[in-house]
SETI-236835 format. One record per residue (C-alpha): residue number from 1; residue in one letter; x, y, z. Coordinates in steps of 0.5 Angstrom, whole numbers, plus 500, padded with zeros to 3 digits. Last residue first. Layout:
BEGIN
<sedren><k>NUM</k><r>a</r><px>X</px><py>Y</py><pz>Z</pz></sedren>
...
***
This chain:
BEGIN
<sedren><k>274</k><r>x</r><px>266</px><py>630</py><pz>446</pz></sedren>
<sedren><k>273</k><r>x</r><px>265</px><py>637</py><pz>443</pz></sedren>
<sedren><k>272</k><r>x</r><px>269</px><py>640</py><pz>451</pz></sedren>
<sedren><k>271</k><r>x</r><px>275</px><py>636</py><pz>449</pz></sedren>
<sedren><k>270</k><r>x</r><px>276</px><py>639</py><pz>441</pz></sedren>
<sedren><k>269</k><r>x</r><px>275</px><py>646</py><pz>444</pz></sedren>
<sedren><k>268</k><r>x</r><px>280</px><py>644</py><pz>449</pz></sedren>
<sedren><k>267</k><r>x</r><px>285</px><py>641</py><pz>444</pz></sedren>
<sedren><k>266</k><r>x</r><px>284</px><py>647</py><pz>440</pz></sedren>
<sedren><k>265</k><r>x</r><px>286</px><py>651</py><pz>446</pz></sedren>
<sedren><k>264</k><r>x</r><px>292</px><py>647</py><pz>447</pz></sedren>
<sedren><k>263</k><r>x</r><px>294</px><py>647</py><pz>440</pz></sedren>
<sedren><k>262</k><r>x</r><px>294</px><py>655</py><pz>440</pz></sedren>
<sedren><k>261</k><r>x</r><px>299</px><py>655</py><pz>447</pz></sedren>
<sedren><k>260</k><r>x</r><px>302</px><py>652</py><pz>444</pz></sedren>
<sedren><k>259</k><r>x</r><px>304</px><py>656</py><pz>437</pz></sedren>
<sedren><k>258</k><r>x</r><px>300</px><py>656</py><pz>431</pz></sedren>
<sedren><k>257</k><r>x</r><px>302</px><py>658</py><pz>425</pz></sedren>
<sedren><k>256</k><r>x</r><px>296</px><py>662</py><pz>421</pz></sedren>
<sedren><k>255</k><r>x</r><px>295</px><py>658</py><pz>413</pz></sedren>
<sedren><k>254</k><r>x</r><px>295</px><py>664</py><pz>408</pz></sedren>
<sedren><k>253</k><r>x</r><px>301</px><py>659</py><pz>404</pz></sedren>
<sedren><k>252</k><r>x</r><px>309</px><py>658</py><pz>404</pz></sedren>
<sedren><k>251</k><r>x</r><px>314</px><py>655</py><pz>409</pz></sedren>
<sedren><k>250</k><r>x</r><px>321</px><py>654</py><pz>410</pz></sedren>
<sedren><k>249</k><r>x</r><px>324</px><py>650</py><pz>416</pz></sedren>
<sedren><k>248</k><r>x</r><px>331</px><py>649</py><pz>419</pz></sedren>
<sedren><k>247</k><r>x</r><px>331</px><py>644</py><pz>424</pz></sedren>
<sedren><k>246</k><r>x</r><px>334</px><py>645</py><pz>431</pz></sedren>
<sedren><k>245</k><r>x</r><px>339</px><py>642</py><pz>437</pz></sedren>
<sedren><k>244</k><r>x</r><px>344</px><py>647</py><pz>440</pz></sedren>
<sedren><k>243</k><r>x</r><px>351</px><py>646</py><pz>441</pz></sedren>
<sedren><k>242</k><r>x</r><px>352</px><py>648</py><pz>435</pz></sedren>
<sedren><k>241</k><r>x</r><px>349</px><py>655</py><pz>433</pz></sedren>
<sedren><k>240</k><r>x</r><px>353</px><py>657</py><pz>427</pz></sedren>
<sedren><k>239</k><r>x</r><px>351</px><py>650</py><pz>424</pz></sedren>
<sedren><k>238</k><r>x</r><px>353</px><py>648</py><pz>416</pz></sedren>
<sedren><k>237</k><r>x</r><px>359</px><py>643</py><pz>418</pz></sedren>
<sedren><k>236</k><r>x</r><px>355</px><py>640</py><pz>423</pz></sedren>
<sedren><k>235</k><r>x</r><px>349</px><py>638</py><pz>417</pz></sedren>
<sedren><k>234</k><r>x</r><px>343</px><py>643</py><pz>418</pz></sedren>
<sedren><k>233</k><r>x</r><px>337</px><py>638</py><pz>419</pz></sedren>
<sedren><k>232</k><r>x</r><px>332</px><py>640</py><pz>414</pz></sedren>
<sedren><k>231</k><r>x</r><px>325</px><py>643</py><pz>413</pz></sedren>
<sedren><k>230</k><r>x</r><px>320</px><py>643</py><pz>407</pz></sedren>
<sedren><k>229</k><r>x</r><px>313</px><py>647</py><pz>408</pz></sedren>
<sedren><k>228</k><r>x</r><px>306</px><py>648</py><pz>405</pz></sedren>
<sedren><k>227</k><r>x</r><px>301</px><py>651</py><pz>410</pz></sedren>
<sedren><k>226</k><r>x</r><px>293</px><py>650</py><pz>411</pz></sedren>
<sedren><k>225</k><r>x</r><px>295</px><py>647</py><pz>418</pz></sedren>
<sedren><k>224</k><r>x</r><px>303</px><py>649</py><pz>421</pz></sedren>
<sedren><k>223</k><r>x</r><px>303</px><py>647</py><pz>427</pz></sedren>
<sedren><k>222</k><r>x</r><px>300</px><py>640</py><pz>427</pz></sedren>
<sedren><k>221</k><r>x</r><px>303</px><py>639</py><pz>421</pz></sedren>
<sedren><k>220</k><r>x</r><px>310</px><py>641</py><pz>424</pz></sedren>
<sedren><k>219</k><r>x</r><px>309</px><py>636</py><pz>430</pz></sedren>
<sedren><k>218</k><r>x</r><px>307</px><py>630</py><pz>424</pz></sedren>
<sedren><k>217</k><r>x</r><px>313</px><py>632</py><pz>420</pz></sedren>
<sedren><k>216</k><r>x</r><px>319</px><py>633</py><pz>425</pz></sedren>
<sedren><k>215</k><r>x</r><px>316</px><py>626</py><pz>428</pz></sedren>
<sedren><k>214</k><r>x</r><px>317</px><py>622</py><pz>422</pz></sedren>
<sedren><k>213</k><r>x</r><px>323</px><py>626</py><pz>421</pz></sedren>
<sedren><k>212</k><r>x</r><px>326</px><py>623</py><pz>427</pz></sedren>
<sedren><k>211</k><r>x</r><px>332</px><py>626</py><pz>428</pz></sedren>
<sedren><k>210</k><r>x</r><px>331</px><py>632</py><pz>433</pz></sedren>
<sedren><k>209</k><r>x</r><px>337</px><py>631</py><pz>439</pz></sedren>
<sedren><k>208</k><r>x</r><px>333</px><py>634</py><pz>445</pz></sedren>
<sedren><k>207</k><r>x</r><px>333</px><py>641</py><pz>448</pz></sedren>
<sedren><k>206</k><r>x</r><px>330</px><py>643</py><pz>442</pz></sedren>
<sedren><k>205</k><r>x</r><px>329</px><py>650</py><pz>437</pz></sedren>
<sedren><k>204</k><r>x</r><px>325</px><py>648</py><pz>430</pz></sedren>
<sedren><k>203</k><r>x</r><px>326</px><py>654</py><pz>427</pz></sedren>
<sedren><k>202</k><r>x</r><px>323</px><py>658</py><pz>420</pz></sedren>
<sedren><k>201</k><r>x</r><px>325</px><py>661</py><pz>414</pz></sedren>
<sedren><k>200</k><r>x</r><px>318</px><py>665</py><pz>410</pz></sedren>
<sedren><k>199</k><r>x</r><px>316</px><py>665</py><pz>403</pz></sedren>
<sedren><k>198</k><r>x</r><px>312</px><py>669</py><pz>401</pz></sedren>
<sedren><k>197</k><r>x</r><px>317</px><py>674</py><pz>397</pz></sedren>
<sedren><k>196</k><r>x</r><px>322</px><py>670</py><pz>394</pz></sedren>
<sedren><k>195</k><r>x</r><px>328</px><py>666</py><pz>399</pz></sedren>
<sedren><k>194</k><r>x</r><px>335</px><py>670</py><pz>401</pz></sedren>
<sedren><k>193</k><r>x</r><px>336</px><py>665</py><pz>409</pz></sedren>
<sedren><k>192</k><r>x</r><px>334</px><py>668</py><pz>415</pz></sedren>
<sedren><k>191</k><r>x</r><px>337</px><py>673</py><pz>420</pz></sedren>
<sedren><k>190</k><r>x</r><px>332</px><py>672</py><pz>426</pz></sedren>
<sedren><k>189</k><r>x</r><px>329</px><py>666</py><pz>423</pz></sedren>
<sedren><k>188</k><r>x</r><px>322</px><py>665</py><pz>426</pz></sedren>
<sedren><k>187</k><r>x</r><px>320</px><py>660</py><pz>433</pz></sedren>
<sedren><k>186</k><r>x</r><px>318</px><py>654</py><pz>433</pz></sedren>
<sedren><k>185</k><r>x</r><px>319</px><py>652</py><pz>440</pz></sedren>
<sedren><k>184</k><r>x</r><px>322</px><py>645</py><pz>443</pz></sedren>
<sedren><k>183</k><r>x</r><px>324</px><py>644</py><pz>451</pz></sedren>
<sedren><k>182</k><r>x</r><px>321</px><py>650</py><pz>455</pz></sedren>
<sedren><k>181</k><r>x</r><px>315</px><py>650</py><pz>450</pz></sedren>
<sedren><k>180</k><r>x</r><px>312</px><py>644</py><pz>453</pz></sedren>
<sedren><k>179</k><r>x</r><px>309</px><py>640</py><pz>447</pz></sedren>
<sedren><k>178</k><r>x</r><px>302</px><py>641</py><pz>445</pz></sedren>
<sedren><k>177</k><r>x</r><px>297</px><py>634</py><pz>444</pz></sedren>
<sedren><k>176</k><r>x</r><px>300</px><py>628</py><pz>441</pz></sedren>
<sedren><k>175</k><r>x</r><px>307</px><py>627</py><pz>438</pz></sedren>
<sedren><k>174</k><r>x</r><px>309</px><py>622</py><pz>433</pz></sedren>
<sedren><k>173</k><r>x</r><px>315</px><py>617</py><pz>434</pz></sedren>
<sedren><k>172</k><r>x</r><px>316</px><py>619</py><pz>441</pz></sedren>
<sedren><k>171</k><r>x</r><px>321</px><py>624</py><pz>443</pz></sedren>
<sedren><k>170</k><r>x</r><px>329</px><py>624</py><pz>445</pz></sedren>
<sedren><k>169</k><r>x</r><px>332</px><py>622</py><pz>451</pz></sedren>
<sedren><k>168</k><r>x</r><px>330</px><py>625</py><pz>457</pz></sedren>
<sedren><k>167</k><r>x</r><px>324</px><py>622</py><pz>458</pz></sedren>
<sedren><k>166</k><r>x</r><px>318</px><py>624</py><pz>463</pz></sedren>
<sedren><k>165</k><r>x</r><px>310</px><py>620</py><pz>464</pz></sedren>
<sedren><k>164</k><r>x</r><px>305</px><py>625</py><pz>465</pz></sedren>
<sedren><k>163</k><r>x</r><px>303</px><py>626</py><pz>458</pz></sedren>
<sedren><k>162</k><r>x</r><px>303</px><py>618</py><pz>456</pz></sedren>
<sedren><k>161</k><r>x</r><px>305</px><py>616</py><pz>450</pz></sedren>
<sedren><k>160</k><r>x</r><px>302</px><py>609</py><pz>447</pz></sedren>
<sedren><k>159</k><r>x</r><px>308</px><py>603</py><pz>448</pz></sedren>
<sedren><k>158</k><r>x</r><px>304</px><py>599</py><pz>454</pz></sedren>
<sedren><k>157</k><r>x</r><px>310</px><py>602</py><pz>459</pz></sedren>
<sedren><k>156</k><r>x</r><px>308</px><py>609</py><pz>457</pz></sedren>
<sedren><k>155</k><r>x</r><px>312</px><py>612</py><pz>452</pz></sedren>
<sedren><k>154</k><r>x</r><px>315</px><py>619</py><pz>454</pz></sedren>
<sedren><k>153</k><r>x</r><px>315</px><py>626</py><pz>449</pz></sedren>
<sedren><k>152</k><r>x</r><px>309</px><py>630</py><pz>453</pz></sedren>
<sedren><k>151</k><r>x</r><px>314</px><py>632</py><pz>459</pz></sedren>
<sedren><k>150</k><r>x</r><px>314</px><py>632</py><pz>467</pz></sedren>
<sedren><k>149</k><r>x</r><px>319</px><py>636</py><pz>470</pz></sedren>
<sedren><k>148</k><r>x</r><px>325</px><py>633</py><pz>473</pz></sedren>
<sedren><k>147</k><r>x</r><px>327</px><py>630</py><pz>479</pz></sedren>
<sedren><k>146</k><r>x</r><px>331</px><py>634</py><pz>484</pz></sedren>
<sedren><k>145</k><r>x</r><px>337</px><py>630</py><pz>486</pz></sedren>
<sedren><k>144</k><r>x</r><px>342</px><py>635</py><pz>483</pz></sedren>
<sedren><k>143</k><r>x</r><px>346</px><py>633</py><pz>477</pz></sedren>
<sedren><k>142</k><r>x</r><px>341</px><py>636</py><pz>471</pz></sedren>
<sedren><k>141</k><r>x</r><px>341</px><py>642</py><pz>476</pz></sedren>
<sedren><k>140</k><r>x</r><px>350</px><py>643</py><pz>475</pz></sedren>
<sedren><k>139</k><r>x</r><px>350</px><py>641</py><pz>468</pz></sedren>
<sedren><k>138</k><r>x</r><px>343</px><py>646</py><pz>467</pz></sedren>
<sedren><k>137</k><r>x</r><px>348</px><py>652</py><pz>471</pz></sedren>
<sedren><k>136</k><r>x</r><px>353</px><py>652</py><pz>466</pz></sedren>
<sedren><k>135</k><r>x</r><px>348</px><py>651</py><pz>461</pz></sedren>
<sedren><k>134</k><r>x</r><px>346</px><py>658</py><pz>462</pz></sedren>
<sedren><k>133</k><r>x</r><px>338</px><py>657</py><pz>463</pz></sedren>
<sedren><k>132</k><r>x</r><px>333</px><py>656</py><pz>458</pz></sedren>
<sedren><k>131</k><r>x</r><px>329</px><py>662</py><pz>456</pz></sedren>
<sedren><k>130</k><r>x</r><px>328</px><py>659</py><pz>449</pz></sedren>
<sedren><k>129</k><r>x</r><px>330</px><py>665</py><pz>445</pz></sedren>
<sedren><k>128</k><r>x</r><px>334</px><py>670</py><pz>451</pz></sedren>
<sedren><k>127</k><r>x</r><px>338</px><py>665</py><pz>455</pz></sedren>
<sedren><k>126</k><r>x</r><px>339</px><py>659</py><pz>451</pz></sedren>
<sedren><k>125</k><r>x</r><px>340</px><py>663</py><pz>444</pz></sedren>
<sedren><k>124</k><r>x</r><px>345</px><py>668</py><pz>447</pz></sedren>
<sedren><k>123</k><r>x</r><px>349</px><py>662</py><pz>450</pz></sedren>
<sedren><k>122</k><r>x</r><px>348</px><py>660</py><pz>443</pz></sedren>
<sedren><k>121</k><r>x</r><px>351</px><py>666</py><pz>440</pz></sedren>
<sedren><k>120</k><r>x</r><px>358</px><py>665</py><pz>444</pz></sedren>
<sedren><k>119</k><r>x</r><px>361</px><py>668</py><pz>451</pz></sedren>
<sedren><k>118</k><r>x</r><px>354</px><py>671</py><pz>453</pz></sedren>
<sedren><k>117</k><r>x</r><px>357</px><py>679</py><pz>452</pz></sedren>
<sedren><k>116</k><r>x</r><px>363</px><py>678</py><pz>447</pz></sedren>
<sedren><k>115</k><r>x</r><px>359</px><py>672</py><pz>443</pz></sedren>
<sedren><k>114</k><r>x</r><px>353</px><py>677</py><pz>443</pz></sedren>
<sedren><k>113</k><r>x</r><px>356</px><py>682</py><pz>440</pz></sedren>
<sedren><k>112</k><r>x</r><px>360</px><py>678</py><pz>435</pz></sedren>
<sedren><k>111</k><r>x</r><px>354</px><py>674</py><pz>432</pz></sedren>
<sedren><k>110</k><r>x</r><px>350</px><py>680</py><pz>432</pz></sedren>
<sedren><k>109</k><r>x</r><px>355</px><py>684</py><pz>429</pz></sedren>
<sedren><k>108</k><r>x</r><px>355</px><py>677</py><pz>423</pz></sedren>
<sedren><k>107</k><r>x</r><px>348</px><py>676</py><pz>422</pz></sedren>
<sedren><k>106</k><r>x</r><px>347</px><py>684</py><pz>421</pz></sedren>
<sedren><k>105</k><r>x</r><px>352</px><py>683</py><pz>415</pz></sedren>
<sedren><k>104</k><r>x</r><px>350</px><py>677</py><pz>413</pz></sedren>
<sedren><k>103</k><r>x</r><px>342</px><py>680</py><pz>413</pz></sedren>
<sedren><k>102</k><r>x</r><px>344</px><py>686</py><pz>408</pz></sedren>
<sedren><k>101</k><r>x</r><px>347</px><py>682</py><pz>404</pz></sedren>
<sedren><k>100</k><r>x</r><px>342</px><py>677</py><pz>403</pz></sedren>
<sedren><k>99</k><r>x</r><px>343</px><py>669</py><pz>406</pz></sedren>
<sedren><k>98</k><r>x</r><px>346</px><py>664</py><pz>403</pz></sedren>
<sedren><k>97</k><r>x</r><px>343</px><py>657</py><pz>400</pz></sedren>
<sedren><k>96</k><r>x</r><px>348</px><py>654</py><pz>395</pz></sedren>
<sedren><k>95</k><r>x</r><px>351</px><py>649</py><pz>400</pz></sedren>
<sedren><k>94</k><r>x</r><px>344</px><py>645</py><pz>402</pz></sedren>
<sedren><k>93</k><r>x</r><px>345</px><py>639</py><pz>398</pz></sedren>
<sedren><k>92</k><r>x</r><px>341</px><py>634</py><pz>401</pz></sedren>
<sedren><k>91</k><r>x</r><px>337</px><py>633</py><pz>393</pz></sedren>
<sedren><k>90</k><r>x</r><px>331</px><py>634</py><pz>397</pz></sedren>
<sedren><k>89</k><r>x</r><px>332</px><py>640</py><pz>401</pz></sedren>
<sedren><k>88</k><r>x</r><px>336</px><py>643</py><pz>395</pz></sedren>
<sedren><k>87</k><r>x</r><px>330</px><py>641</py><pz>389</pz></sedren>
<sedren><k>86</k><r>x</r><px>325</px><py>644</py><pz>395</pz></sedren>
<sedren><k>85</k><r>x</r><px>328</px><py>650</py><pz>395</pz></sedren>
<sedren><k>84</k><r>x</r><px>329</px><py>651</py><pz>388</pz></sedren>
<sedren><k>83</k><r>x</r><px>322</px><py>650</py><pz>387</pz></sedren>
<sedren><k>82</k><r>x</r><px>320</px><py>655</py><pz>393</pz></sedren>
<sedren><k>81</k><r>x</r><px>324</px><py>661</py><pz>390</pz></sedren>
<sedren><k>80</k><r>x</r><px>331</px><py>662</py><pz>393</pz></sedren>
<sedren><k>79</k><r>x</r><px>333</px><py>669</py><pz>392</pz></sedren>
<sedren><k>78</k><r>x</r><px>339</px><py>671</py><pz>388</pz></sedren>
<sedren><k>77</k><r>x</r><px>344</px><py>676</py><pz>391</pz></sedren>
<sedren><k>76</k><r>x</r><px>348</px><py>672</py><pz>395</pz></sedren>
<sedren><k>75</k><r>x</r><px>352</px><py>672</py><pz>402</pz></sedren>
<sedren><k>74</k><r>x</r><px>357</px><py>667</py><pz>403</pz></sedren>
<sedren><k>73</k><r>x</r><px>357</px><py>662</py><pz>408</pz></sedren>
<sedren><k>72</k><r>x</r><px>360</px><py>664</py><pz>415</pz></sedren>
<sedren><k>71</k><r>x</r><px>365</px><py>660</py><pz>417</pz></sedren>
<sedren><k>70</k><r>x</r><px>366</px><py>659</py><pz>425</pz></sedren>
<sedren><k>69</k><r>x</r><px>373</px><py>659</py><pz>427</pz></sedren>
<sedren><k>68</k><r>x</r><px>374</px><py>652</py><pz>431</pz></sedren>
<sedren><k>67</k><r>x</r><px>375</px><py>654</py><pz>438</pz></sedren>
<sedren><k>66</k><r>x</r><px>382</px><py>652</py><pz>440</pz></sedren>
<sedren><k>65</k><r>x</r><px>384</px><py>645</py><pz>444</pz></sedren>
<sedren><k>64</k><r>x</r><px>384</px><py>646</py><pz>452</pz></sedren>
<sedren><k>63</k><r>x</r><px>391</px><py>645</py><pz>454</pz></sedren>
<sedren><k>62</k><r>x</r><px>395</px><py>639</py><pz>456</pz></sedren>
<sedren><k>61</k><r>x</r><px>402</px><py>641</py><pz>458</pz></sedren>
<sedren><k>60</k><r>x</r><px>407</px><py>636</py><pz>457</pz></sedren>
<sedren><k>59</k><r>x</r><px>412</px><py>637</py><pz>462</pz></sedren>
<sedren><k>58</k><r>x</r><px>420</px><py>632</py><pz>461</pz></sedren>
<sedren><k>57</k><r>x</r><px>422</px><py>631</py><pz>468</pz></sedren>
<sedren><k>56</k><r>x</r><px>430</px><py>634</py><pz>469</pz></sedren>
<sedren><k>55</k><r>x</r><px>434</px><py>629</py><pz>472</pz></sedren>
<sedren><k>54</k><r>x</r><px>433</px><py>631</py><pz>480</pz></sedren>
<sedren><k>53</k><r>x</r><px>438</px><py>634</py><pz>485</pz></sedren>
<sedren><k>52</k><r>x</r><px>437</px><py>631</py><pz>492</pz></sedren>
<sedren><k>51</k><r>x</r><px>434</px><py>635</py><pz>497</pz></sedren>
<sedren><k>50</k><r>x</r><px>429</px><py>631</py><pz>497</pz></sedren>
<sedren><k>49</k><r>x</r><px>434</px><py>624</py><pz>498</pz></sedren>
<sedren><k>48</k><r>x</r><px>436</px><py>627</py><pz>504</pz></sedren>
<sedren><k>47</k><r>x</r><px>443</px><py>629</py><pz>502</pz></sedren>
<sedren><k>46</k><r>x</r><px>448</px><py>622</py><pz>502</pz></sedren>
<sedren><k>45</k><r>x</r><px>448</px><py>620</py><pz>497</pz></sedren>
<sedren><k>44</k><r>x</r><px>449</px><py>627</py><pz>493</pz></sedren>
<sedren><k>43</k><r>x</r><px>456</px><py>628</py><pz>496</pz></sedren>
<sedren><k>42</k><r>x</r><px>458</px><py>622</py><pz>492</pz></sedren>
<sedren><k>41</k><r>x</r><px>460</px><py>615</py><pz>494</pz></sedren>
<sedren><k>40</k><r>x</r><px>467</px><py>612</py><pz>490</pz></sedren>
<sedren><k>39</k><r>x</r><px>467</px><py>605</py><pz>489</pz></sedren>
<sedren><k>38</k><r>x</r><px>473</px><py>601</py><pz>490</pz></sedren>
<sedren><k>37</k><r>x</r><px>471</px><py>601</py><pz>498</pz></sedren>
<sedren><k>36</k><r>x</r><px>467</px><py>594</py><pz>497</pz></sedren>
<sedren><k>35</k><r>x</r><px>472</px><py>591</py><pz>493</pz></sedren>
<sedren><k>34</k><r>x</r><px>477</px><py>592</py><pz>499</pz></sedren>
<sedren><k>33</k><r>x</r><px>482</px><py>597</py><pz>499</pz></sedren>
<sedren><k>32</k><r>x</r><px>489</px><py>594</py><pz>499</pz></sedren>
<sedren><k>31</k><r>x</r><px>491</px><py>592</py><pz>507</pz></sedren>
<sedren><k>30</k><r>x</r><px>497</px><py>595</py><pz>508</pz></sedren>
<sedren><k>29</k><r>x</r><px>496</px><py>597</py><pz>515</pz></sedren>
<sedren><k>28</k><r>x</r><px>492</px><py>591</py><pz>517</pz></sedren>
<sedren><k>27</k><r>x</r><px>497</px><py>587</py><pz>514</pz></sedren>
<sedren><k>26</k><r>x</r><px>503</px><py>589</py><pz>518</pz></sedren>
<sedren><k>25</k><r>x</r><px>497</px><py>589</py><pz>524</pz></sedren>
<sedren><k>24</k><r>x</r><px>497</px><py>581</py><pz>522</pz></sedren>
<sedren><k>23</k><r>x</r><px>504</px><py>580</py><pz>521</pz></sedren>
<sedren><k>22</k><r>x</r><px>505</px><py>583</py><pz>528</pz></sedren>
<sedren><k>21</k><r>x</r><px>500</px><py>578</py><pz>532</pz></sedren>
<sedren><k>20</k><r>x</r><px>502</px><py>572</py><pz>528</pz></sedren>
<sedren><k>19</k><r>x</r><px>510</px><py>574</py><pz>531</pz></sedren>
<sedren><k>18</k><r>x</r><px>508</px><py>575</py><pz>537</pz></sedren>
<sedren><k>17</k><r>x</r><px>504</px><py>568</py><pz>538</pz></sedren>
<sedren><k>16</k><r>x</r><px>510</px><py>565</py><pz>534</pz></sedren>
<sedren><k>15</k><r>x</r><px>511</px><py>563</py><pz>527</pz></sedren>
<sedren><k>14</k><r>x</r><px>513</px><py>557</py><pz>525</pz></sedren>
<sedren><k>13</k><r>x</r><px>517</px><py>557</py><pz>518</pz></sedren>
<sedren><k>12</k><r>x</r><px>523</px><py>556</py><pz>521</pz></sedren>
<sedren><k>11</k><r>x</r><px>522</px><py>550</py><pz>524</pz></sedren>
<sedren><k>10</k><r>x</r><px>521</px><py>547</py><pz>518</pz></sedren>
<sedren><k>9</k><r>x</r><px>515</px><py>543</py><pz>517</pz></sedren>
<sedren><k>8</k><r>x</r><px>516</px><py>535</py><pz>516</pz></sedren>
<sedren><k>7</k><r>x</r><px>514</px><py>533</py><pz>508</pz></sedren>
<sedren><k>6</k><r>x</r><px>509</px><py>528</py><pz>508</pz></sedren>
<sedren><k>5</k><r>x</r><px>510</px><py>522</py><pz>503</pz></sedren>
<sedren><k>4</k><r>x</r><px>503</px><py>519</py><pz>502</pz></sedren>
<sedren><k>3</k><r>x</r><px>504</px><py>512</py><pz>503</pz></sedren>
<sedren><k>2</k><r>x</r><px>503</px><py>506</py><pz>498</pz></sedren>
<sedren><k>1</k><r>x</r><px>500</px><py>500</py><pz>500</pz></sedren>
***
């Protein structure tokens, strides 16, 4: 069996106690930096760390998008007869239409001045046509706990229309008897388009979207009795008053134009033969 050759230990290389104790200071003194020390600390590590400097933050401001210029159409010279009208109306083609010179003009210093006193020409339509309230305050009331007022649109739970009942979305498809004048009025164009003698330019003004032309029709019929009438729903790029909801209406003939309170009465008139 071989045996490991062990090589005996010179008593020269034996240390003593002394000997060990001072090796050790030796090499304590000259001791290289150790790995964790090669790093050099900064001065900012050791600030709080809210008085440290911080890299520059990139800031994206979010500002409100500019107000879209509102384009006026270009005055004419022509008036529209009720031919040319109907051809418009029909073919969705609204772009000829125009108002005189004299009725631009005056459209645009009202448009100017009511937007530098209401803030803008439909603030002044909510407030001084429809007698609304401005529309900062709706938002705020709409919000409230208040229930709202009963209104002549809403369909009962068998599908008929109840006067009683409230909607806040749109009107049934026909209407039945006066509608609240508070949430859609007929009313005259103050500054109408150039049409021929007879022929008259009015409004349908709304709180609710008007779209169903069924429903336009018939509230029309019942306004206009004896009358001739075409009317159409200004496309966005057409609308000087935006934010409100209204149908341009044209009407000829010697028939009255009846307002709520004049359905009411012939409601009541109707009521009272029964």
């Amino acid at each position: 069996m071989a045996v490991d050759h062990i090589q005996p230990t010179s008593s020269d290389n034996i240390l003593s106690p002394l000997q060990v104790q001072t090796e050790s200071r030796r090499n304590l003194l000259h001791m290289p930096p150790s790995s964790t020390s090669t790093h050099t600390t900064s001065t900012s590590s050791l600030k709080p760390q809210h008085l440290q400097r911080q890299p520059p933050t990139s800031i994206t401001t979010t500002s409100a998008p500019p107000k879209k210029p509102l384009v006026f159409k270009k005055p004419t010279k022509h008036q529209f007869t009720w031919s040319e009208l109907s051809k418009m109306v029909a073919s969705k083609d609204l772009t000829p239409m125009g108002r005189s010179e004299d009725v631009q003009e005056a459209y645009q210093r009202a448009i100017k001045r009511r937007t530098r006193i209401y803030g803008s020409p439909d603030e002044y339509i909510r407030q001084r046509v429809l007698h609304w309230p401005p529309a900062d305050k709706e938002d705020s009331s709409s919000s409230s706990s208040l229930s709202p007022p009963p209104s002549p649109w809403s369909a009962s739970s068998d599908g008929n229309e109840s006067p009683t009942s409230y909607s806040s979305i749109s009107p049934p498809s026909s209407p039945t008897g006066p509608v609240d004048p508070l949430e859609i009025r007929l009313a005259k164009n103050e500054f109408p388009y150039s049409v021929k003698p007879g022929i008259e330019h009015w409004l349908i003004w709304s709180q609710h979207p008007l779209t169903d032309e069924v429903w336009i029709r018939r509230y029309l019929e019942e306004r206009l009795p004896g009358r001739d009438f075409l009317f159409f729903i200004n496309p966005p790029e057409l609308r000087s008053v935006p934010s409100i909801s209204h149908v341009q209406v044209f009407t000829k003939g010697e028939g009255e134009v009846l307002d709520e309170e004049d359905i009411e009465i012939k409601q009541e008139e109707k009521d009272a033969q029964c």
